[in-house]
C-alpha positions in Angstrom: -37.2 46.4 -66.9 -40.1 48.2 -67.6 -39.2 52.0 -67.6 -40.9 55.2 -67.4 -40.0 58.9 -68.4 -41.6 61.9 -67.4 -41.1 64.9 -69.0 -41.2 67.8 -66.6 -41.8 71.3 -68.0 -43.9 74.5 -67.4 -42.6 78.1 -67.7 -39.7 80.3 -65.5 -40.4 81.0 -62.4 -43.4 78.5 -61.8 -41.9 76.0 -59.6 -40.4 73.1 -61.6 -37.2 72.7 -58.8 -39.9 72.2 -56.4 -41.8 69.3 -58.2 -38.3 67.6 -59.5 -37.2 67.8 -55.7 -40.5 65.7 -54.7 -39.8 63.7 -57.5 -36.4 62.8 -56.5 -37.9 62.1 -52.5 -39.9 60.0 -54.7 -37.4 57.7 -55.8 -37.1 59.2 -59.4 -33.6 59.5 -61.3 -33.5 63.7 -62.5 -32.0 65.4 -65.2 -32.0 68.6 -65.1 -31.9 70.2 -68.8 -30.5 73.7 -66.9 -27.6 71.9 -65.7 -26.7 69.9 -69.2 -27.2 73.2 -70.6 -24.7 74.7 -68.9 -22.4 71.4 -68.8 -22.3 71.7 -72.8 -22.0 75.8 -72.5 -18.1 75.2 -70.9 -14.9 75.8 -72.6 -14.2 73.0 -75.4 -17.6 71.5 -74.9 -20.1 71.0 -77.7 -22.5 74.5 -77.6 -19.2 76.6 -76.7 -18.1 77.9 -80.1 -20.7 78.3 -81.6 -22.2 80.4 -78.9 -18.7 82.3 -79.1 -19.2 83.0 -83.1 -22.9 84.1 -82.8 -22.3 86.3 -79.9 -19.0 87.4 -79.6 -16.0 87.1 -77.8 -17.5 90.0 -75.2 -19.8 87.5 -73.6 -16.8 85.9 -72.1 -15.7 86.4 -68.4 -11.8 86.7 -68.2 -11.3 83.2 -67.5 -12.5 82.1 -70.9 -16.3 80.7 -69.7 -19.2 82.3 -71.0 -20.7 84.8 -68.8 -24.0 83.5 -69.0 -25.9 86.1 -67.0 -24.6 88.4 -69.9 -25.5 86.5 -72.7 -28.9 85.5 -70.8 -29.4 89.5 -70.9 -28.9 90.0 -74.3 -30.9 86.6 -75.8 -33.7 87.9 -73.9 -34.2 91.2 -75.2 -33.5 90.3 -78.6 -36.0 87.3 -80.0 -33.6 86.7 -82.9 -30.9 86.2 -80.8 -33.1 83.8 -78.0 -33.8 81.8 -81.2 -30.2 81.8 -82.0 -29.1 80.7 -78.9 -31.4 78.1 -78.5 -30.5 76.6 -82.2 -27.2 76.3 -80.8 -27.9 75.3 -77.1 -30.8 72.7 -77.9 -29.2 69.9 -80.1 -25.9 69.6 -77.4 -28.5 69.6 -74.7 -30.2 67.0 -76.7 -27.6 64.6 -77.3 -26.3 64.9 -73.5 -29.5 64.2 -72.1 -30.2 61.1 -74.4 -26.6 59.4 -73.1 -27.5 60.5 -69.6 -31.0 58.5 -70.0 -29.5 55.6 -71.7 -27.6 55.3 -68.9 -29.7 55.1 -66.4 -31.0 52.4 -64.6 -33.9 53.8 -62.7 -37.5 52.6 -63.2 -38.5 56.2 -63.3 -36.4 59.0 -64.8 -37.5 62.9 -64.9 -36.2 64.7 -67.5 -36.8 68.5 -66.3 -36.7 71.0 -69.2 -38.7 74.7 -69.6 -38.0 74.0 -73.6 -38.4 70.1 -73.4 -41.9 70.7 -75.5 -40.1 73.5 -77.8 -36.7 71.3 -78.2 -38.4 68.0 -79.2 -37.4 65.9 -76.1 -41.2 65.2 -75.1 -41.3 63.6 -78.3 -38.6 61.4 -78.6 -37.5 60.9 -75.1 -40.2 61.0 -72.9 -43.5 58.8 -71.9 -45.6 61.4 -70.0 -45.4 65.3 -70.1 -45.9 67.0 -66.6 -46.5 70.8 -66.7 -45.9 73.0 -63.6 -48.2 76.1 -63.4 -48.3 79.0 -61.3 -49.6 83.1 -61.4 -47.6 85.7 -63.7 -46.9 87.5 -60.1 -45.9 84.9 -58.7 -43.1 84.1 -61.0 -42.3 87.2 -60.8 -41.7 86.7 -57.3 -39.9 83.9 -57.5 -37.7 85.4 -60.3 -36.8 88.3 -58.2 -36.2 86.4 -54.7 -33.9 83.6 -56.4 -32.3 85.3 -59.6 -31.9 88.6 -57.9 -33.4 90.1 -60.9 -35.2 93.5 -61.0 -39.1 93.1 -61.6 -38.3 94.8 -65.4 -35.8 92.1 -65.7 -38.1 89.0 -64.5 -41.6 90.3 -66.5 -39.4 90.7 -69.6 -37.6 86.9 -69.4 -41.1 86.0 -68.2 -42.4 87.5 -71.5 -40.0 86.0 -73.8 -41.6 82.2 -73.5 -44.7 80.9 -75.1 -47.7 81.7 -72.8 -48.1 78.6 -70.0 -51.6 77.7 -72.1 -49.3 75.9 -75.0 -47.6 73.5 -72.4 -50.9 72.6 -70.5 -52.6 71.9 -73.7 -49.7 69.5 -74.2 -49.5 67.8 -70.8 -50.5 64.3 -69.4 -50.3 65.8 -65.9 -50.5 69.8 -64.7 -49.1 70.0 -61.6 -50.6 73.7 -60.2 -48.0 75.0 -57.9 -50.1 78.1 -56.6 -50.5 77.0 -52.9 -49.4 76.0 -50.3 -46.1 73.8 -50.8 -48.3 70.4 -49.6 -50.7 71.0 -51.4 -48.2 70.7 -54.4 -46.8 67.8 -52.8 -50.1 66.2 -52.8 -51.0 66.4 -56.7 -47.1 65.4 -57.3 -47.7 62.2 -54.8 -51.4 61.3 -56.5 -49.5 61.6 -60.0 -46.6 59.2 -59.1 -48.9 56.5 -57.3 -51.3 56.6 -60.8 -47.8 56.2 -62.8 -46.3 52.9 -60.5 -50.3 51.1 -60.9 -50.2 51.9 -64.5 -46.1 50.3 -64.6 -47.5 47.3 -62.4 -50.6 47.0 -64.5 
């Protein structure tokens, strides 16, 4: 079976749930990087004590989890400890992910990731890289409406990553996610239909 991987990426707040939900209308198997991350984050899983030695037992919520809205406040004030975090976070998230693709038996699989360019999946794990763009206000839209987060508190997560340049100077496809929702629909369906001629071809 002749399999294809897309990478799926592009900065908080810009839309990638959208795009992977078309994808997944599509016919596309979806991992979502969020999710592994917090899979691996749980009591007794791989990224757990470590997080617990960097950060501290007061990141934990009385039933023994990681408060993750906590410790997501503090890695993003604090660069050192974002970088911290992540060295922790990205090789568990890595190692999930590859099982979860091996396992797979779909002739399309997304792997959805805002670090999959800075956490080496693109590289070793995926055939195209997809990048999802959108304005600064409207992720901080977004960040506010979904994440209940204070416009102070979406600028400054918003802030933290790489500007969205990097990724699209990376990509195979940009998917621009600043109109109207079928308008994004559209470039996502033109995208797909190139990738299946190029798998028949």
């Amino acid at each position: 079976m002749i399999r294809k991987v897309i990478g799926l990426t592009g900065n908080i707040g810009v839309g990638k749930s959208t795009v992977l939900a078309m994808l997944r209308a599509l016919g596309a198997d979806v991992i979502d990087a969020d999710q592994v991350a917090h899979a691996v984050m749980r009591p007794g899983e791989a990224a757990y004590e470590g997080i617990v030695a960097a950060f501290g037992a007061d990141i934990l919520a009385p039933d023994g989890a990681i408060d993750r809205a906590q410790l997501g406040a503090r890695a993003f004030r604090d660069p050192e400890a974002l970088q911290r975090l992540e060295a922790i976070v990205h090789p568990a998230v890595f190692v999930r992910t590859k099982q979860r693709l091996t396992a797979s038996q779909a002739p399309v699989v997304v792997i959805e990731a805002i670090k999959l360019l800075e956490a080496g999946l693109s590289v070793t794990l995926c055939d195209a890289v997809w990048v999802v763009t959108a304005t600064r206000e409207q992720q901080v839209e977004r960040l506010m409406r979904t994440r209940s987060l204070s416009r102070a508190e979406a600028e400054l997560r918003i802030d933290a990553q790489p500007p969205q340049e990097d990724k699209i100077k990376r990509a195979d496809v940009v998917i621009d996610n600043r109109g109207a929702l079928a308008e994004t629909g559209a470039q996502v369906e033109a995208a797909w239909q190139a990738l299946i001629y190029c798998k028949r071809e």
